[in-house]
Every structure is written in C-alpha cells, then in structure tokens.
C-alpha positions in Angstrom: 6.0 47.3 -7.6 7.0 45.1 -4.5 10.2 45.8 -3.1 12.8 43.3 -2.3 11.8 43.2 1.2 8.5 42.8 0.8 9.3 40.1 -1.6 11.5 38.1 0.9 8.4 38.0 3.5 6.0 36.8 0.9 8.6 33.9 0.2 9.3 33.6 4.0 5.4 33.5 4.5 5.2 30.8 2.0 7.6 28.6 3.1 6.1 28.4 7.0 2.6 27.9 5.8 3.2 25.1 3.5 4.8 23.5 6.7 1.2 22.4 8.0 -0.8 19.7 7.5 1.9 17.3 6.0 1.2 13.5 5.1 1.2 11.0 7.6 4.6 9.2 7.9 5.3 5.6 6.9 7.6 3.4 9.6 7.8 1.0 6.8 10.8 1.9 5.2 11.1 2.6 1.9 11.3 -0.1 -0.8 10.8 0.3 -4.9 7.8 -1.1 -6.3 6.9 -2.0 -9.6 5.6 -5.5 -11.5 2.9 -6.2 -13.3 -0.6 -7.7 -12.5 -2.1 -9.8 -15.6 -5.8 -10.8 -14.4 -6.6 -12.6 -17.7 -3.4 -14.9 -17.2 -1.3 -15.7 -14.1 -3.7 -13.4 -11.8 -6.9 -14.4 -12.7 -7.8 -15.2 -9.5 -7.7 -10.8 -8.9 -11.0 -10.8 -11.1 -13.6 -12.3 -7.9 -14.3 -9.7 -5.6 -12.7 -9.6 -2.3 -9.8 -11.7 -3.6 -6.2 -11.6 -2.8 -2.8 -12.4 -3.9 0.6 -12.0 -2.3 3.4 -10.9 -4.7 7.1 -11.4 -3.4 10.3 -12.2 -4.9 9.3 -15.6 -6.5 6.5 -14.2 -8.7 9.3 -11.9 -11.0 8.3 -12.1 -14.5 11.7 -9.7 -15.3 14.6 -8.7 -13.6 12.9 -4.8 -13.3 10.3 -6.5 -11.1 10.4 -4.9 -7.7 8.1 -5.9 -4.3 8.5 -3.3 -1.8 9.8 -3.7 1.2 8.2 -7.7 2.5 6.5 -8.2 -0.5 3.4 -6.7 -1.9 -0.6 -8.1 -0.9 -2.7 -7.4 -3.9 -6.6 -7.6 -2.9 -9.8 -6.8 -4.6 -12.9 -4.8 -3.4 -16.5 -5.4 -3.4 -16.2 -3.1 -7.1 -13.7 -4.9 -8.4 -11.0 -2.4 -8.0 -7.7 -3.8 -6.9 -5.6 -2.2 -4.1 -1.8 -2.7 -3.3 -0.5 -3.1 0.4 3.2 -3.7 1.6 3.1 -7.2 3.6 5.2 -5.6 6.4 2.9 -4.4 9.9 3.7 -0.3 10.3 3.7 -1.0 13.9 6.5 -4.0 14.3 8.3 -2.1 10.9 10.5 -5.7 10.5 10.6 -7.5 6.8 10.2 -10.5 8.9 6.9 -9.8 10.7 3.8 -9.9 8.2 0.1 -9.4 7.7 -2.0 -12.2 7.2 -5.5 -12.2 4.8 -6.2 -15.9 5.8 -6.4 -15.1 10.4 -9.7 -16.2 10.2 -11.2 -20.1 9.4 -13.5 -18.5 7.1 -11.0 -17.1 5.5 -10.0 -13.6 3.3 -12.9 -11.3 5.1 -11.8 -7.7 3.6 -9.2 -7.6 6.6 -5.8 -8.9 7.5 -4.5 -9.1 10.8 -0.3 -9.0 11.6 1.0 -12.3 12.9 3.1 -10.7 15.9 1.1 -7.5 17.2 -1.9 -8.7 15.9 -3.3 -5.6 14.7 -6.8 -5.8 12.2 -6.1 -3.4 9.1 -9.6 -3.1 6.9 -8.3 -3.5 3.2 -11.4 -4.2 1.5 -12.1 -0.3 0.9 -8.3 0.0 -0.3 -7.7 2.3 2.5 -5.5 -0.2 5.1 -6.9 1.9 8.0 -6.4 0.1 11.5 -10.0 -1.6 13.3 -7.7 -2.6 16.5 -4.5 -3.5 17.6 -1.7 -1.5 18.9 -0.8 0.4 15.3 -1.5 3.7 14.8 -0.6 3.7 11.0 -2.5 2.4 8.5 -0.5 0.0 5.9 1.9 1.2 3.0 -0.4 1.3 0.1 1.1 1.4 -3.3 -0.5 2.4 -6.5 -2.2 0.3 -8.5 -2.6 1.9 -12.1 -4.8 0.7 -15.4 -2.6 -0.4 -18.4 -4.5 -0.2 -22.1 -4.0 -4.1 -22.6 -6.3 -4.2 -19.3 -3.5 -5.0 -17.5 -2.3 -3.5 -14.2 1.0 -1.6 -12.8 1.8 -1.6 -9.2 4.4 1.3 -8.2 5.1 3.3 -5.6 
C-alpha cells in the first residue's frame, strides 16, 4: 500500500514529465473553423490533383460556416487527399498579409509563398513546412475529415 507521500511524488513526478516535448506553437491566432467541402458540386475543381481553392467569408453555405483566422486554402496532393491551411503567414501573424498558390507564372506548384515576407511553405505533402524565407513555423493546418456522402469537413 503506497502512502500518501509517496502518492504526492508520483503525482508531482507526473506532472513535470509531461511538461516535455510540447507541440510547436501557432503565432496565428486562434480562429474557429468549420464548412463544408462538396467536390462533386461547388468544389469539383478539389478532385485534380495538386488543385487548390481558397475559402473565405463569401463562400458560406450557412451561417455555422466558419474560415479561420484569414480564410482557409484548401489544396490537393499528388493522392488525392485534400489538406486545409489558414491563409495567414505564421511569420507576419496579420489577417491582412496572406499566402499565395499562384507566385509562380506556371502557376499552383505544391507551394505557396507569403506576399509580404515572402516565405515558400511546401503544401503539396499537407505538411505546410517552410523551404525558405524568414518563418520558422510551418502554416496553421486544420483538419480535413471524410463525411459518408463523400463529402468533406474542415475543423479545427
């Protein structure tokens, strides 16, 4: 039988080792998230691979509809699996001051780039990880989840 002492250092153990290894903060600040992606209707253009669509304000479908904190960049990956990134650059952290899919004249490439820092952030893996710039933060990524009517949920 463990005696109260020994009970209060288990629980004081516990509590200091579950202090390591936390997740990486976000800058961008916190925004709720959640709409719906139809790719057999208004999003069919999210069935081609490495594919895009931004979602903002002006593409509610109901007044639950919610697009993060500047808007949400849907894109597609070389699978077919769809990823959701906030539009907002971790590193500038302003609603104002967004990423871009199209930087390049060939356009969407599996990157986008911010239009101020100008930071490269690899999205085509769903990831968001930084290739160069001055961020250190990859983007906000939401969750994108599988309905039954093969439709799609983004939350956060």
């Amino acid at each position: 039988m463990m005696k109260r002492t020994d009970v209060f250092f288990l629980i004081i153990f516990l509590v200091v080792a579950s202090c390591g290894d936390e997740a990486p903060r976000q800058t961008v600040p916190y925004a709720p998230v959640n709409f719906r992606i139809d790719p057999d209707g208004a999003d069919h253009i999210l069935k081609n691979y490495l594919t895009y669509k931004i979602f903002t304000e002006s593409e509610a479908h109901s007044s639950t509809d919610r697009f993060g904190y500047a808007g949400v960049l849907v894109v597609t990956d070389a699978n077919g699996g769809l990823h959701a990134f906030d539009l907002c650059c971790p590193h500038e952290d302003n609603k104002q001051i967004i990423i871009n899919p199209d930087y390049e004249e060939k356009g969407y490439n599996g990157k986008v780039k911010c239009t101020s820092c100008g930071s490269v952030f690899v999205t085509m893996f769903g990831i968001g990880n930084v290739e160069s710039g001055p961020s250190t933060e990859p983007l906000q990524r939401y969750n994108v989840i599988l309905l039954q009517d093969g439709s799609y949920r983004v939350i956060n």
